[in-house]
N, C-alpha and C positions, 0 to 999 in steps of 0.2 A: 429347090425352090429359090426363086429369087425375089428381093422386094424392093420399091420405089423408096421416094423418100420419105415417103409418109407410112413406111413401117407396112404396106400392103400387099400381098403375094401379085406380082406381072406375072410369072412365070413357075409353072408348076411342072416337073418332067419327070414323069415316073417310070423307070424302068418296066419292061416287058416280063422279068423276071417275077414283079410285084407279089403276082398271084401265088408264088411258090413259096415269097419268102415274110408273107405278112397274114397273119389273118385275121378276119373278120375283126374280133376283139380289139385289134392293136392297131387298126387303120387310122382313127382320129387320133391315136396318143401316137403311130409315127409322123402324122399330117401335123402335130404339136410341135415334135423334137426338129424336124425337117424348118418349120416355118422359123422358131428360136437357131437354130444354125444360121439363117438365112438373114436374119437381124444380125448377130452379133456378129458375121461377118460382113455384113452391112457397115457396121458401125468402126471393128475393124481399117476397112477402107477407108474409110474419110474419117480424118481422125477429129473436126467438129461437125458431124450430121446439123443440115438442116433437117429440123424434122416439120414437114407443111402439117401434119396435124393439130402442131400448136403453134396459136397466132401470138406474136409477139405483143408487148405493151404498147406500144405506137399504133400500130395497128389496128389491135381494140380500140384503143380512145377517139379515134377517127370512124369507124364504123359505128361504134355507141355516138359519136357526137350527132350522128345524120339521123336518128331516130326520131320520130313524131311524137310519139305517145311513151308515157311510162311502163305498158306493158311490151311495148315492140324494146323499149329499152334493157328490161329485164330479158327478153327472150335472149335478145343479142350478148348480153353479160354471161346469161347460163349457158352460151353457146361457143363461148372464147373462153370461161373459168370452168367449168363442167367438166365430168370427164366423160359426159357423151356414151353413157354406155348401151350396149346395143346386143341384141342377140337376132342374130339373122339366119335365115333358112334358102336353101336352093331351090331351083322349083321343082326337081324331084321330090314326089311324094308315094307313100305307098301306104292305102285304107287312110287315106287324108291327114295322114303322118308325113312332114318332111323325113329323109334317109341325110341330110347332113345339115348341120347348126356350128353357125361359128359365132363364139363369144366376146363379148372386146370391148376399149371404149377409144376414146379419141387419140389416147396416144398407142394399142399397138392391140394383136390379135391376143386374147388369155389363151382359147383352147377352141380344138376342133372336135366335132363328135357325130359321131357315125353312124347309123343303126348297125349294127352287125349282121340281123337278116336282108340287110339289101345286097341283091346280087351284082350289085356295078361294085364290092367293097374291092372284088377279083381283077375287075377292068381298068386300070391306069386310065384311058382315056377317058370314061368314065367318073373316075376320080376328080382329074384332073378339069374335067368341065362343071362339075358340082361347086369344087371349090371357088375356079372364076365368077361362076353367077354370085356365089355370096360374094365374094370381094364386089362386085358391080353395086349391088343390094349395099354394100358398109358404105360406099365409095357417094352413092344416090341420102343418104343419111345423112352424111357429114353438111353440115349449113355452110353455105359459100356466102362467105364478109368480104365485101367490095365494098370500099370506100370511093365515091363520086365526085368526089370536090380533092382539090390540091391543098393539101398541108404542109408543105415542104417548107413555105417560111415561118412556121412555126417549133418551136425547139418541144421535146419533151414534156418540159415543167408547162410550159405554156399550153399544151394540148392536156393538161391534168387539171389546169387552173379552168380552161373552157369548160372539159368536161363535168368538173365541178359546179358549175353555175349552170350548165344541159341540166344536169339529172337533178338540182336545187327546183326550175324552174319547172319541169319537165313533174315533180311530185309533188309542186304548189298547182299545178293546171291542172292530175289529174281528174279524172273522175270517180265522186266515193260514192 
């Protein structure tokens, strides 16, 4: 397995042997040990990971300062401090049961879990496209902050001082 910088599986390659040497049971806990390999050698390699799953303090203060309302305000807060937790399914299902769920929140995957009666558990290729759909599905979750306007000439403290006086004003307008 291999992952982006945002702690994500790109790249899942299961050997052809799989079916011999895994079973049912132990699919989702080696799609676990496989994906934690594949972080800590992630991380490893670049010895300060960005990681895009979490948005830096600059960053938020500038997509929080472009908010309208005090609820789009909050959304965008619990969406940069949260930790986004998400339980996603593939679109394999069998008797309107998903056959694979991936658990996780904004910073990285917890665990994978597998039915053990589905028979793709034997299939690598299989496997291997279950788990991309979820990753697509994590990846479609995650809330994209764009900020619109150019803050550059403003320092840190200064973009803390603004957004101080957003979210002052922003909870004197709204609506009770």
């Amino acid at each position: 397995m291999k992952v982006d910088t945002a702690l994500l599986p790109v790249r899942v390659a299961i050997s052809e042997q799989w079916r011999h040497q895994v079973s049912a049971d132990k699919v989702g806990s080696e799609l676990t040990k496989a994906y934690i390999t594949a972080v800590n050698r992630r991380c490893d390699t670049y010895s300060a990971p960005q990681h895009t799953g979490v948005v830096s303090t600059r960053h938020r203060l500038m997509v929080l300062l472009e908010t309208r309302t005090w609820d789009e305000y909050q959304k965008v807060q619990n969406a940069t401090l949260g930790l986004g937790s998400y339980r996603v399914s593939g679109p394999t299902e069998v008797n309107d049961e998903p056959v694979m769920t991936i658990v996780g929140n904004r910073l990285m995957v917890s665990s994978f879990h597998v039915w053990t009666g589905w028979p793709g558990c034997a299939e690598p290729w299989m496997v291997e496209t279950e788990v991309m759909a979820c990753v697509q599905r994590i990846r479609e979750l995650r809330p994209k902050l764009i900020a619109q306007s150019d803050y550059s000439r403003y320092s840190d403290e200064e973009l803390s001082k603004l957004d101080d006086r957003h979210r002052a004003t922003l909870i004197e307008n709204r609506a009770l």
